[in-house]
mmCIF file of the N, C-alpha and C atoms, coordinates in Angstrom:
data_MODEL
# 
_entry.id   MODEL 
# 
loop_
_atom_site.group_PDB 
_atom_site.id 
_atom_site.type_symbol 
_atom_site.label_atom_id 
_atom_site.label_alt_id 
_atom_site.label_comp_id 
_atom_site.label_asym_id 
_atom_site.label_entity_id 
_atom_site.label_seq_id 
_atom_site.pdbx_PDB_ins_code 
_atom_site.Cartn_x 
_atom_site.Cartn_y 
_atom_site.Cartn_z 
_atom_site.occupancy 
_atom_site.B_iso_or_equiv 
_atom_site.pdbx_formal_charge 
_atom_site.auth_seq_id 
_atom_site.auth_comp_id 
_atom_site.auth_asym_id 
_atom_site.auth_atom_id 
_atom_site.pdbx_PDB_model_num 
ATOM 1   N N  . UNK A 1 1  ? 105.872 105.900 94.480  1.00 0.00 ? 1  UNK A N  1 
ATOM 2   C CA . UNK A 1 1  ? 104.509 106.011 94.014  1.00 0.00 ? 1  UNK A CA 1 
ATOM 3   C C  . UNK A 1 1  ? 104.211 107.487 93.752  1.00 0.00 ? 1  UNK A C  1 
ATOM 4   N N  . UNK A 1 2  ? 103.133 107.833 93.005  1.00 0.00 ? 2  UNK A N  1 
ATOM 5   C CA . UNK A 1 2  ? 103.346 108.888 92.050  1.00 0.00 ? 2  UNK A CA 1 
ATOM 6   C C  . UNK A 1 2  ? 101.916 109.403 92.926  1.00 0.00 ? 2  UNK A C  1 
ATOM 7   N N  . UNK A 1 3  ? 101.269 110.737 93.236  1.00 0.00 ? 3  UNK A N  1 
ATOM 8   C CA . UNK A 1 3  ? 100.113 111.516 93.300  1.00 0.00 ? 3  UNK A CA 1 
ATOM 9   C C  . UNK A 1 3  ? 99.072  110.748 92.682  1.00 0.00 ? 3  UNK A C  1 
ATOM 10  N N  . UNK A 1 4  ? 99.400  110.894 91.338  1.00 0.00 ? 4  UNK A N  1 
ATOM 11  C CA . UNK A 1 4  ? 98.261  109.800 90.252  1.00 0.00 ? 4  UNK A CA 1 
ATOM 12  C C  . UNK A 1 4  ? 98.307  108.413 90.766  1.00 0.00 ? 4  UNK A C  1 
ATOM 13  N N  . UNK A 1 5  ? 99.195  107.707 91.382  1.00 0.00 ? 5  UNK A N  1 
ATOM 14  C CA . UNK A 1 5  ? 99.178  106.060 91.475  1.00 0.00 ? 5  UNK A CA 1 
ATOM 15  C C  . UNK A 1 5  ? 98.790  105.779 92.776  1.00 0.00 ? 5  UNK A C  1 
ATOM 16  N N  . UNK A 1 6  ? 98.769  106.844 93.999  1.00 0.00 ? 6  UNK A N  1 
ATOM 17  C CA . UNK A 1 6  ? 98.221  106.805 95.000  1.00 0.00 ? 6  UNK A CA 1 
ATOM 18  C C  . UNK A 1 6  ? 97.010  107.028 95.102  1.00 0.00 ? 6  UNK A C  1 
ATOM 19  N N  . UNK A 1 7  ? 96.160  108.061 94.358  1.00 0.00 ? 7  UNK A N  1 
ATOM 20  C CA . UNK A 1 7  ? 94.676  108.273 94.278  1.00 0.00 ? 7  UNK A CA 1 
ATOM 21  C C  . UNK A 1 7  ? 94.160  107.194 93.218  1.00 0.00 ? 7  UNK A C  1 
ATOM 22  N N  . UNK A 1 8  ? 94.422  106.749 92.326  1.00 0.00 ? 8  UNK A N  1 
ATOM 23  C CA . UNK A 1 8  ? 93.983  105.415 91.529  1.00 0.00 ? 8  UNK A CA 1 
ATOM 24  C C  . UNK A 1 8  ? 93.871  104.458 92.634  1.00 0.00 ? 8  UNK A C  1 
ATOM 25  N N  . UNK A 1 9  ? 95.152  104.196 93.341  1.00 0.00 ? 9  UNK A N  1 
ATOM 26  C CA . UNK A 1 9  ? 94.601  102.978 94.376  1.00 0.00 ? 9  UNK A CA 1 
ATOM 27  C C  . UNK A 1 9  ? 93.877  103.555 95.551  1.00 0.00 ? 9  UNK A C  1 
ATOM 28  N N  . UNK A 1 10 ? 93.618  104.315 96.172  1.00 0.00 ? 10 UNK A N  1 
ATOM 29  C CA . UNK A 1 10 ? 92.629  104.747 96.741  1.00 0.00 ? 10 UNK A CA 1 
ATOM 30  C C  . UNK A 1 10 ? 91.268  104.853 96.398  1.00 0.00 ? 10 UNK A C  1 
ATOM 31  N N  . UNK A 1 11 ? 91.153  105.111 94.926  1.00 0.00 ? 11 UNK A N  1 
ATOM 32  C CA . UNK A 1 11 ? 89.706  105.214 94.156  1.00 0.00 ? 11 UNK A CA 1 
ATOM 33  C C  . UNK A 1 11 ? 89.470  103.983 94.413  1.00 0.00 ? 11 UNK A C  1 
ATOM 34  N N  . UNK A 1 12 ? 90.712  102.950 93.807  1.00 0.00 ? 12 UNK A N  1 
ATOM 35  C CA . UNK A 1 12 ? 90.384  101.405 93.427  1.00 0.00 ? 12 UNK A CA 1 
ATOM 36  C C  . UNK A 1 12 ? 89.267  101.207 94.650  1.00 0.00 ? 12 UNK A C  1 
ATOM 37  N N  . UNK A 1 13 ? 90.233  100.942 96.205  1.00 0.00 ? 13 UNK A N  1 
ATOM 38  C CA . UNK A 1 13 ? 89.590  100.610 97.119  1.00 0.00 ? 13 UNK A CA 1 
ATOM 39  C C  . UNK A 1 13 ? 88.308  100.658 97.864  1.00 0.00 ? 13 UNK A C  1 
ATOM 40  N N  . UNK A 1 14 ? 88.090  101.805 97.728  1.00 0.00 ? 14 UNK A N  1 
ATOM 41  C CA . UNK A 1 14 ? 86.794  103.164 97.514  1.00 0.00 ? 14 UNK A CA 1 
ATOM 42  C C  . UNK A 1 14 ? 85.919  102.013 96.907  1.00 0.00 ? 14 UNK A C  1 
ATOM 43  N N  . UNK A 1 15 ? 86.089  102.247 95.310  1.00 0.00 ? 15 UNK A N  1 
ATOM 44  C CA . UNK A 1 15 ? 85.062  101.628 94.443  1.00 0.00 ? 15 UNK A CA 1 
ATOM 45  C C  . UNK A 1 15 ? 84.577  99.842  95.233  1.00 0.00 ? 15 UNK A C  1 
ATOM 46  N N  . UNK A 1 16 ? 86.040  99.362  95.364  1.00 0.00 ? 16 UNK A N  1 
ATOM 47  C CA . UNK A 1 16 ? 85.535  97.990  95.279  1.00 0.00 ? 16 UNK A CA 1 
ATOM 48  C C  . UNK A 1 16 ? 85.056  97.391  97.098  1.00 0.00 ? 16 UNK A C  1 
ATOM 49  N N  . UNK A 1 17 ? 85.140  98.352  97.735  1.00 0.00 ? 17 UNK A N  1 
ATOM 50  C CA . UNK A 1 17 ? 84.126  98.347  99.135  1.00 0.00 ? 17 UNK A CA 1 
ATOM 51  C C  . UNK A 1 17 ? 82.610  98.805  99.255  1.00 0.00 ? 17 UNK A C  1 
ATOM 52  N N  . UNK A 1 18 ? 82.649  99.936  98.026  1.00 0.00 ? 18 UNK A N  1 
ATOM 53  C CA . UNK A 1 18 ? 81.159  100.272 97.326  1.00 0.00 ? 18 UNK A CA 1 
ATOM 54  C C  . UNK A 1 18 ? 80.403  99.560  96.519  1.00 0.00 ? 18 UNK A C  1 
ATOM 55  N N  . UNK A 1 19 ? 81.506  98.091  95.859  1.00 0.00 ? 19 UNK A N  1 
ATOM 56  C CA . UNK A 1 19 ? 80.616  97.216  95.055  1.00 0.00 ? 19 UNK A CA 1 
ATOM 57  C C  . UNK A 1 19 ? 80.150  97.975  93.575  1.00 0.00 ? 19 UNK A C  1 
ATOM 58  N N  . UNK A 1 20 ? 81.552  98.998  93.296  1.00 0.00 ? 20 UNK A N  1 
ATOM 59  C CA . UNK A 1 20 ? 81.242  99.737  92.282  1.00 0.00 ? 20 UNK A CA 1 
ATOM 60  C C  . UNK A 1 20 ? 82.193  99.488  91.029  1.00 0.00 ? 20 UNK A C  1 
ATOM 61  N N  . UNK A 1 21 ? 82.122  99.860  89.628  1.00 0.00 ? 21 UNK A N  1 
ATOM 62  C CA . UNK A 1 21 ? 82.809  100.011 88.794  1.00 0.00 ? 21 UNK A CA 1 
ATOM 63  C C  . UNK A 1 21 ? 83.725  101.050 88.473  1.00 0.00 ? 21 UNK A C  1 
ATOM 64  N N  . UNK A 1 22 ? 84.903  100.969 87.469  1.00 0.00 ? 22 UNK A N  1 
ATOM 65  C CA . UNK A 1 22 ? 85.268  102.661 87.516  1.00 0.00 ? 22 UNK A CA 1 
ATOM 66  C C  . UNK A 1 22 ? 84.665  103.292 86.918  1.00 0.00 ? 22 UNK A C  1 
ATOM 67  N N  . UNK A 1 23 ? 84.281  102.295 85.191  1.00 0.00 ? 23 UNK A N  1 
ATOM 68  C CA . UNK A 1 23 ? 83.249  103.097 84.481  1.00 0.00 ? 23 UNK A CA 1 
ATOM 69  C C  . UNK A 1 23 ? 81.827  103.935 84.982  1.00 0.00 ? 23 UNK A C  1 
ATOM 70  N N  . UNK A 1 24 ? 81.330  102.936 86.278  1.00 0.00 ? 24 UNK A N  1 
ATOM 71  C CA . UNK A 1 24 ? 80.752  104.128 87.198  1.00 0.00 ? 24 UNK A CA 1 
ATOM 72  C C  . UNK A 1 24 ? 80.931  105.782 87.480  1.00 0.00 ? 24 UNK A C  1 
ATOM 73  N N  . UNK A 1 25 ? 82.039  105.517 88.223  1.00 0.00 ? 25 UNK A N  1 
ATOM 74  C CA . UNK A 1 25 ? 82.772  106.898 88.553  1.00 0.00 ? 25 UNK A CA 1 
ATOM 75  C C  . UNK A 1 25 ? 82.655  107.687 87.241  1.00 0.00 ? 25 UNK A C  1 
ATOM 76  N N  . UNK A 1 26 ? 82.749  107.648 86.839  1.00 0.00 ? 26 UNK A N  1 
ATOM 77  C CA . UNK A 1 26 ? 82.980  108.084 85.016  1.00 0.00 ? 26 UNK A CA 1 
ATOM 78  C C  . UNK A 1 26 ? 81.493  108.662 84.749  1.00 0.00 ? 26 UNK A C  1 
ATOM 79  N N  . UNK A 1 27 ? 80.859  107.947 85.532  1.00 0.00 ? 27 UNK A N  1 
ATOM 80  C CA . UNK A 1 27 ? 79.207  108.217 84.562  1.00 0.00 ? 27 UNK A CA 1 
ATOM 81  C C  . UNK A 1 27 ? 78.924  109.165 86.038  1.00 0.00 ? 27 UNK A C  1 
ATOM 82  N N  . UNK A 1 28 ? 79.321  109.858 86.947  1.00 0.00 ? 28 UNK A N  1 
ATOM 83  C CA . UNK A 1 28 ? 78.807  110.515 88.124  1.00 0.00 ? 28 UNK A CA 1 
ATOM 84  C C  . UNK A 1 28 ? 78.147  111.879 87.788  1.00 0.00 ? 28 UNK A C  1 
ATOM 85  N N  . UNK A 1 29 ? 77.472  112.489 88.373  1.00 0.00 ? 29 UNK A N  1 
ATOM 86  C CA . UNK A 1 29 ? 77.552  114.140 88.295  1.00 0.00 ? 29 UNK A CA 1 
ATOM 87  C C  . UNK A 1 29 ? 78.953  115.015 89.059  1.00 0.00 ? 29 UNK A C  1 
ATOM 88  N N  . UNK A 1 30 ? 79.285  115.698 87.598  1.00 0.00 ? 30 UNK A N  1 
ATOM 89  C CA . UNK A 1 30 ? 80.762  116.471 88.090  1.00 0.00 ? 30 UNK A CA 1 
ATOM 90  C C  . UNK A 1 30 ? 81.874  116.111 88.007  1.00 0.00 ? 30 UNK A C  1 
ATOM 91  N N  . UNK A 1 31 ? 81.830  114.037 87.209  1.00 0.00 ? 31 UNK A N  1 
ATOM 92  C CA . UNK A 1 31 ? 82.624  113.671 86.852  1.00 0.00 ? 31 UNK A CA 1 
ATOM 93  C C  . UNK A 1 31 ? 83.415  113.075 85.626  1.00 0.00 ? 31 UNK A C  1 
ATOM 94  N N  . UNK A 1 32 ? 84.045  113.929 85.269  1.00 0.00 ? 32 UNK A N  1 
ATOM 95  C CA . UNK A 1 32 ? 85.060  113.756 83.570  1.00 0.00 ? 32 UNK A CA 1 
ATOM 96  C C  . UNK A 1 32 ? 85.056  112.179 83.384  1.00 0.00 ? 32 UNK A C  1 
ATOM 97  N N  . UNK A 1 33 ? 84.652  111.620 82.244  1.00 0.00 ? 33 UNK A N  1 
ATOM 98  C CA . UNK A 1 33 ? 85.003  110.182 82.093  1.00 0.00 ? 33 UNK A CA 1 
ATOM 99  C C  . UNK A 1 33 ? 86.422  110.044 81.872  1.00 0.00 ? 33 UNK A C  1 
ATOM 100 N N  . UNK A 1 34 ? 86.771  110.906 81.506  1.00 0.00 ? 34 UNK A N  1 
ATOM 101 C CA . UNK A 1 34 ? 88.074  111.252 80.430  1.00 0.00 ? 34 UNK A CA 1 
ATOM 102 C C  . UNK A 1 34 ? 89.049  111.370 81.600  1.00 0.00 ? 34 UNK A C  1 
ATOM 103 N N  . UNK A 1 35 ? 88.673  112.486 82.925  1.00 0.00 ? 35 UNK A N  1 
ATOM 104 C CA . UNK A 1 35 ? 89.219  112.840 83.983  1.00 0.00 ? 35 UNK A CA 1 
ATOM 105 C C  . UNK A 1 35 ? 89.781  111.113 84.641  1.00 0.00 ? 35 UNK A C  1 
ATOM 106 N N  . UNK A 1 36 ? 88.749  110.371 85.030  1.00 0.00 ? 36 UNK A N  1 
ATOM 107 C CA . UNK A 1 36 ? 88.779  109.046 85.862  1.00 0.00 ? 36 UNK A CA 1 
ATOM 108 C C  . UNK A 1 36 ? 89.875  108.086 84.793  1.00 0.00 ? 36 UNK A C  1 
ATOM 109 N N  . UNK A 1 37 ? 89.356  108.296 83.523  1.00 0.00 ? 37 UNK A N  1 
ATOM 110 C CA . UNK A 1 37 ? 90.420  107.157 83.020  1.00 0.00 ? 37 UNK A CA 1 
ATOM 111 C C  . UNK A 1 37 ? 92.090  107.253 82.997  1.00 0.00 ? 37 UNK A C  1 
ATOM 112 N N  . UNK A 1 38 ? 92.363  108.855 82.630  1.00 0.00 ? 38 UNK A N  1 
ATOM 113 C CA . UNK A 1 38 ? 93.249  109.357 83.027  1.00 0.00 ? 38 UNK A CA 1 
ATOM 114 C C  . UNK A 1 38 ? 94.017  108.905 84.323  1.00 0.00 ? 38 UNK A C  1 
ATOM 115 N N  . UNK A 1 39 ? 93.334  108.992 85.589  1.00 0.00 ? 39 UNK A N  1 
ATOM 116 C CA . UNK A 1 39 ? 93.634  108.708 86.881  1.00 0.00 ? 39 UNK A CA 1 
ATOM 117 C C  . UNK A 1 39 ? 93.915  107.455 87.041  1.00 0.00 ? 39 UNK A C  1 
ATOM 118 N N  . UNK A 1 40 ? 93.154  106.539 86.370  1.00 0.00 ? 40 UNK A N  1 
ATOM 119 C CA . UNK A 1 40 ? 93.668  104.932 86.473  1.00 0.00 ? 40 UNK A CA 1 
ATOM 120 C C  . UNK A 1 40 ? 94.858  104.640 85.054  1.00 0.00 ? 40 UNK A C  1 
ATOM 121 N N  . UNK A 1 41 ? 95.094  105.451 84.156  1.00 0.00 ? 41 UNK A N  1 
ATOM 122 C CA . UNK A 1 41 ? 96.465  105.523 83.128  1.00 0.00 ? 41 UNK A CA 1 
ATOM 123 C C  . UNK A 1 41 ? 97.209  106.223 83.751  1.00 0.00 ? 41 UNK A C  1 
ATOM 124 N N  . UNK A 1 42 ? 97.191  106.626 84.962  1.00 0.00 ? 42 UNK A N  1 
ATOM 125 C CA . UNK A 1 42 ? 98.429  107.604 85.436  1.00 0.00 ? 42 UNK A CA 1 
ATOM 126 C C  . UNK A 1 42 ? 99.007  108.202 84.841  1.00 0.00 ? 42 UNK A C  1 
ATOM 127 N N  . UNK A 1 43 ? 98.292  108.732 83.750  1.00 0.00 ? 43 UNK A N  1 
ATOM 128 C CA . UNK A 1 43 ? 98.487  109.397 82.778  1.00 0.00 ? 43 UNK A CA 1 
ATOM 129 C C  . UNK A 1 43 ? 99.002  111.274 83.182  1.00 0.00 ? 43 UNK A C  1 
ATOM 130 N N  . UNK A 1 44 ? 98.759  111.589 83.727  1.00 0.00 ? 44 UNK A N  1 
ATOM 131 C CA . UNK A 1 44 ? 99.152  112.917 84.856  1.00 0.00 ? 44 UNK A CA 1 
ATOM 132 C C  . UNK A 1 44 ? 100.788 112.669 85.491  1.00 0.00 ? 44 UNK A C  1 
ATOM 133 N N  . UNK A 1 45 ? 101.383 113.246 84.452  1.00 0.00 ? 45 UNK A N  1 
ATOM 134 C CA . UNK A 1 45 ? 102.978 112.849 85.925  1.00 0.00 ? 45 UNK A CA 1 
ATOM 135 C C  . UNK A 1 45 ? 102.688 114.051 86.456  1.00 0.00 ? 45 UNK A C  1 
ATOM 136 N N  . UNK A 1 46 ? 102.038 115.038 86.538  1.00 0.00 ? 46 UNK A N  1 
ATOM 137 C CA . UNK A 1 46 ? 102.355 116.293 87.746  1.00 0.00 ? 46 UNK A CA 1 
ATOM 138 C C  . UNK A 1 46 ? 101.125 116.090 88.894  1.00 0.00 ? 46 UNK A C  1 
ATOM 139 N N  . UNK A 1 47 ? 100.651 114.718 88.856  1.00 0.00 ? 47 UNK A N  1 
ATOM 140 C CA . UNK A 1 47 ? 99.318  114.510 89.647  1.00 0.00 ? 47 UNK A CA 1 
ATOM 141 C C  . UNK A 1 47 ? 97.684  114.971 89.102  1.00 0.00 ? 47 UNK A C  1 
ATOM 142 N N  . UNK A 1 48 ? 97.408  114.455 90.080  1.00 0.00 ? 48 UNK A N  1 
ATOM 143 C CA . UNK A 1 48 ? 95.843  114.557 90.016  1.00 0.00 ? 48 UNK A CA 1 
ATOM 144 C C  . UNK A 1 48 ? 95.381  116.412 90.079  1.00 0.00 ? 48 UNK A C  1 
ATOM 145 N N  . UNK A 1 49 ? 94.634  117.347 89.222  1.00 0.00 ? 49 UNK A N  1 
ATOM 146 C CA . UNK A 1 49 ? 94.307  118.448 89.730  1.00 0.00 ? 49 UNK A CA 1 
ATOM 147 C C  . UNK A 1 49 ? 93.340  118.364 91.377  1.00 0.00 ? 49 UNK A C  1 
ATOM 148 N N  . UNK A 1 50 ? 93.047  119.293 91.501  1.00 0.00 ? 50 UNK A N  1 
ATOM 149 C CA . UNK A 1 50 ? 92.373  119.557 93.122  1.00 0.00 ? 50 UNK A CA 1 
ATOM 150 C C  . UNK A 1 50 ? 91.158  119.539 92.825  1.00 0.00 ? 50 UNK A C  1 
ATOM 151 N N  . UNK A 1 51 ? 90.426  119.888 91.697  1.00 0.00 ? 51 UNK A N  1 
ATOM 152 C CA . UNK A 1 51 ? 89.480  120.391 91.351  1.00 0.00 ? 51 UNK A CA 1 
ATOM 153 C C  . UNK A 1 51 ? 88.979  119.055 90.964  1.00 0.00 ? 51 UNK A C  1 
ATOM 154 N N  . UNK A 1 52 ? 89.797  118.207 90.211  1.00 0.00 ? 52 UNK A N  1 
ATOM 155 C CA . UNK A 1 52 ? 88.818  117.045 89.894  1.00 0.00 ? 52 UNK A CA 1 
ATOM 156 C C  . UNK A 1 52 ? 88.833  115.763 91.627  1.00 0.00 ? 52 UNK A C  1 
ATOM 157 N N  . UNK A 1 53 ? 89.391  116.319 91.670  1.00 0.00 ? 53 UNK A N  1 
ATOM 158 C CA . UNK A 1 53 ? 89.751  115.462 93.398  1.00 0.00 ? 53 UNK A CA 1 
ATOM 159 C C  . UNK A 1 53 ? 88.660  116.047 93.650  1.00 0.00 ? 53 UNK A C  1 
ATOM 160 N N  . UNK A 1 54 ? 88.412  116.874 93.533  1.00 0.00 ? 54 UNK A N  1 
ATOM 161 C CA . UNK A 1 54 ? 87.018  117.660 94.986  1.00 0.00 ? 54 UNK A CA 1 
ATOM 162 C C  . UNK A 1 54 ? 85.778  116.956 94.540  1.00 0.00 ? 54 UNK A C  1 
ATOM 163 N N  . UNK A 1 55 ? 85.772  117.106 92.796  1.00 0.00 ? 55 UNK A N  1 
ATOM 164 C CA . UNK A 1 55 ? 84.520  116.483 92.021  1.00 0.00 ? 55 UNK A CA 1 
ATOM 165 C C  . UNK A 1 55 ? 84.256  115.019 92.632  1.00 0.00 ? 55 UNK A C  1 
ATOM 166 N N  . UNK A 1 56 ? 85.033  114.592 92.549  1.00 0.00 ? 56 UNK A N  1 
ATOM 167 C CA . UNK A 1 56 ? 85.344  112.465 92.914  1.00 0.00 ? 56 UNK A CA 1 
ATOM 168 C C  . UNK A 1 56 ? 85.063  112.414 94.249  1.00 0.00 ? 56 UNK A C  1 
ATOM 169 N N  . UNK A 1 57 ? 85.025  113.053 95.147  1.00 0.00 ? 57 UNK A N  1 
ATOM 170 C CA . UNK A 1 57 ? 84.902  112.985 96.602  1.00 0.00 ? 57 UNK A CA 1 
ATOM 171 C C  . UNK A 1 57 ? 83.432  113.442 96.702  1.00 0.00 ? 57 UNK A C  1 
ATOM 172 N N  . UNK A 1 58 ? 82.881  114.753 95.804  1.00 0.00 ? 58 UNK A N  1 
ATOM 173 C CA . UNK A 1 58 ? 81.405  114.739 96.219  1.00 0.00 ? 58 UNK A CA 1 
ATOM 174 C C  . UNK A 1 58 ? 80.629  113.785 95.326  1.00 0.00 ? 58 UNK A C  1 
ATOM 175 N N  . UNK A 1 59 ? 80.897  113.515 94.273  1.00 0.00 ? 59 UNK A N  1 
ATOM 176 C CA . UNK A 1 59 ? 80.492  112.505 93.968  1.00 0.00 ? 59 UNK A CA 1 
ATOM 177 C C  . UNK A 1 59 ? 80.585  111.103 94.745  1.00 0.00 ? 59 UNK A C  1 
ATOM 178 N N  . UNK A 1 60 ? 80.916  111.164 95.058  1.00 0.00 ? 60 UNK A N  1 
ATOM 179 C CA . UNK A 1 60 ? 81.604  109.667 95.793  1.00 0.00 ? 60 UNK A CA 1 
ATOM 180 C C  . UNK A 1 60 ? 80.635  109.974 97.671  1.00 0.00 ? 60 UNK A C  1 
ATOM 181 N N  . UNK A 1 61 ? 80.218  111.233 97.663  1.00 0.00 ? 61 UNK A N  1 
ATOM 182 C CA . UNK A 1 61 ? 79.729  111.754 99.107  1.00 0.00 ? 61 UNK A CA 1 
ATOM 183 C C  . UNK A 1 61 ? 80.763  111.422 100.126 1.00 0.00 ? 61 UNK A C  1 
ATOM 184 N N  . UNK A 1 62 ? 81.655  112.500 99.731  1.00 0.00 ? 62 UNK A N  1 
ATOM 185 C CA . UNK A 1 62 ? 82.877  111.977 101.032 1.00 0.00 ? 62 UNK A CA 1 
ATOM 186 C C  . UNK A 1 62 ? 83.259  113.403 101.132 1.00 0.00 ? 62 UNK A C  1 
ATOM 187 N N  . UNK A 1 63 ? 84.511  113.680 101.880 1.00 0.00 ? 63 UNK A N  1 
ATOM 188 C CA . UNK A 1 63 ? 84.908  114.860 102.213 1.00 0.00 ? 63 UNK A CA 1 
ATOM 189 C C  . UNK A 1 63 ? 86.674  114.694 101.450 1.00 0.00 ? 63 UNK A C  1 
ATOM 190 N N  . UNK A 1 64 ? 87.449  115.866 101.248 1.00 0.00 ? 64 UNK A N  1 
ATOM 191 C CA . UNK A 1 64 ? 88.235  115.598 100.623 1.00 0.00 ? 64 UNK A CA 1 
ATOM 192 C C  . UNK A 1 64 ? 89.161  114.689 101.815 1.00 0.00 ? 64 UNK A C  1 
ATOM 193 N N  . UNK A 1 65 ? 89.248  115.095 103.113 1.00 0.00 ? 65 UNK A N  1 
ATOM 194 C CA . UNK A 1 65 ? 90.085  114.966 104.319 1.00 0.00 ? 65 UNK A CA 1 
ATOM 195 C C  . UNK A 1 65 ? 89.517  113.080 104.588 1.00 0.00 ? 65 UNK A C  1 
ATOM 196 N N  . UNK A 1 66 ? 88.359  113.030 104.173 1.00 0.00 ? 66 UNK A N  1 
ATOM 197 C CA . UNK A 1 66 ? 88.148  111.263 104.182 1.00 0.00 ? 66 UNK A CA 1 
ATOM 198 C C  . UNK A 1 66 ? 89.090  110.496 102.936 1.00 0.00 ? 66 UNK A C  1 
ATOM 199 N N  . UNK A 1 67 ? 89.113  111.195 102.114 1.00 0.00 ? 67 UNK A N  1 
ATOM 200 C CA . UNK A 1 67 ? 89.718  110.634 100.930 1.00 0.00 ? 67 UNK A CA 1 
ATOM 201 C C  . UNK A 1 67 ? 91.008  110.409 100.970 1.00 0.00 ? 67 UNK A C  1 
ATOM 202 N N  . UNK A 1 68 ? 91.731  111.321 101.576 1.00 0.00 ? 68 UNK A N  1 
ATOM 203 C CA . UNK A 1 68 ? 93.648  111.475 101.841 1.00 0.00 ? 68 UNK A CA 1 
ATOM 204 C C  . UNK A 1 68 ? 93.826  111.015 103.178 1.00 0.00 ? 68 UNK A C  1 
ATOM 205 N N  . UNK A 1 69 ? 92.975  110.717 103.872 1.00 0.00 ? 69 UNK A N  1 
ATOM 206 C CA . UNK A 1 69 ? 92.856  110.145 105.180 1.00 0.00 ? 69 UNK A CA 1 
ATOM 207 C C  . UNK A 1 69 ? 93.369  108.101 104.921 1.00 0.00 ? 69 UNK A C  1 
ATOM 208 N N  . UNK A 1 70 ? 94.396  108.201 104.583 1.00 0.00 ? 70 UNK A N  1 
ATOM 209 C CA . UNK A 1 70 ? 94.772  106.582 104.179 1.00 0.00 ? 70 UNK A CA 1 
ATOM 210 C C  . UNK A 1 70 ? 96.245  106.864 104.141 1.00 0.00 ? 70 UNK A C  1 
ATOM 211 N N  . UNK A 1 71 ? 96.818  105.451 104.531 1.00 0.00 ? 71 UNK A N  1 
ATOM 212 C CA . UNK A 1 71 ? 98.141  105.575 104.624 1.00 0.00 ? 71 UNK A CA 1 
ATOM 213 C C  . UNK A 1 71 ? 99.317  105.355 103.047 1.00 0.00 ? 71 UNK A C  1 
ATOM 214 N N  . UNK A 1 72 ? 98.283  105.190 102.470 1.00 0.00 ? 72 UNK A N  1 
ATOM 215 C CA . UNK A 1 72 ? 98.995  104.977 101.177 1.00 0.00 ? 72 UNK A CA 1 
ATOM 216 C C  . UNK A 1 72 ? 99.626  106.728 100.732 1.00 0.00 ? 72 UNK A C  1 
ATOM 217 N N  . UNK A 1 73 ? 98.734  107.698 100.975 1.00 0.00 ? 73 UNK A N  1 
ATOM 218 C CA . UNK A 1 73 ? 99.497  109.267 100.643 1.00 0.00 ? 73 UNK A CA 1 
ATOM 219 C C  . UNK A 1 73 ? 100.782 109.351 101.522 1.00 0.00 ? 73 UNK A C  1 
ATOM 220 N N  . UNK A 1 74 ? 101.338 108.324 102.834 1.00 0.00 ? 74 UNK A N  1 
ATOM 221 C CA . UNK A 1 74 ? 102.811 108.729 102.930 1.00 0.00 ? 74 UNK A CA 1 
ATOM 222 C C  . UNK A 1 74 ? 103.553 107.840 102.211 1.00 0.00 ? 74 UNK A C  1 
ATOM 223 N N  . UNK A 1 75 ? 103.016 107.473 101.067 1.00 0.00 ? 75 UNK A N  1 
ATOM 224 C CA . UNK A 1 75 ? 104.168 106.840 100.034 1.00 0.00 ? 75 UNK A CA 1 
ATOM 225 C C  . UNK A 1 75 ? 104.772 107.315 98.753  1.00 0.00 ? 75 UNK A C  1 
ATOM 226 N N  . UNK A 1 76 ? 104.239 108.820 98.645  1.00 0.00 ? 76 UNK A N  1 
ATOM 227 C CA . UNK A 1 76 ? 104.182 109.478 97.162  1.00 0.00 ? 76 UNK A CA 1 
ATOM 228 C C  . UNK A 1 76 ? 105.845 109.703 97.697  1.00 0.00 ? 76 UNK A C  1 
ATOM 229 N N  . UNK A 1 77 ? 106.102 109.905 96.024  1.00 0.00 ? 77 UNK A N  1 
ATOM 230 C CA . UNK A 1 77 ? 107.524 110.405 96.353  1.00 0.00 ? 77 UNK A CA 1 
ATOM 231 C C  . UNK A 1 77 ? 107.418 111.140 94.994  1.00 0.00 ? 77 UNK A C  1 
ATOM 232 N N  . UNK A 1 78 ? 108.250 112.728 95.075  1.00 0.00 ? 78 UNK A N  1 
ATOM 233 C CA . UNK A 1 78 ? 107.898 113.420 93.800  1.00 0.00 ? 78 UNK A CA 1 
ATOM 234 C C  . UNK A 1 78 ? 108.833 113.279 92.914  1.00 0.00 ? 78 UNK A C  1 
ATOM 235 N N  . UNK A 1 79 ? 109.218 113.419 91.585  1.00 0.00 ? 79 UNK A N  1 
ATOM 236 C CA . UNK A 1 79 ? 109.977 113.568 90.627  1.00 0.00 ? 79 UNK A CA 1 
ATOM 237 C C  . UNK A 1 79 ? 111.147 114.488 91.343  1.00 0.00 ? 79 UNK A C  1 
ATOM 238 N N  . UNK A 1 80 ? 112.461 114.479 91.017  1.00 0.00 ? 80 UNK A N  1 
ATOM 239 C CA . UNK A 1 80 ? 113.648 115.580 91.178  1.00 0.00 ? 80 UNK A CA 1 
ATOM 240 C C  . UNK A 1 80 ? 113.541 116.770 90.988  1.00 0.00 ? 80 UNK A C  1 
ATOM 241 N N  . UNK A 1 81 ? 112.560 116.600 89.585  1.00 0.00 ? 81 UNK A N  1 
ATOM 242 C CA . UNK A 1 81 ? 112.582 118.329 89.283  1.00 0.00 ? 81 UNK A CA 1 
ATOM 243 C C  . UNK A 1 81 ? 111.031 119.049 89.788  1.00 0.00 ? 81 UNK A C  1 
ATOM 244 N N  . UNK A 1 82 ? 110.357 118.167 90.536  1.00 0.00 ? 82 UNK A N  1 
ATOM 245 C CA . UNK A 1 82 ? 109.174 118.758 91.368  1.00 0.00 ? 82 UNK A CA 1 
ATOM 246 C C  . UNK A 1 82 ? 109.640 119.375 92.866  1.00 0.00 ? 82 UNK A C  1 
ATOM 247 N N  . UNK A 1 83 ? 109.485 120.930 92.883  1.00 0.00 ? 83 UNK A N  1 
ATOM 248 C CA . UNK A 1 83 ? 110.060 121.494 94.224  1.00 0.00 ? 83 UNK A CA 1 
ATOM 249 C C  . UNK A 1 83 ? 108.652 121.979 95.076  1.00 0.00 ? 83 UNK A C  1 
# 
């Protein structure tokens, strides 16, 4: 699982315990529509930036350490040529 495919399913979960949409997320303050769709196309092979992670978490009113706080981040595994 990829940086991008671990925070997509984390958003997923997020959203659908909030009773939310993604197109939601999309419409937030601080948050790229373009950024979120990206994240669910896993469209990013070098991952998610930090910066839009930070955006999605205050939007979302969370902390970044609530967000990576799930067991799905010990499943990333990086590309060969990522050191």
């Amino acid at each position: 699982m990829t940086i991008t495919e671990a925070v997509a399913y984390r958003l997923t979960r997020i959203l659908k315990d909030r009773g939310m949409k993604k197109k939601t997320l999309g419409s937030l303050p601080g948050v790229k529509p373009q950024s979120v769709s990206n994240i669910f196309r896993a469209k990013s092979v070098s991952g998610i930036s930090m910066v839009t992670l930070y955006r999605i978490c205050r939007a979302l009113d969370m902390s970044m350490a609530e967000f990576l706080d799930d067991p799905v981040f010990n499943q990333i595994s990086l590309p060969d040529d990522v050191t």
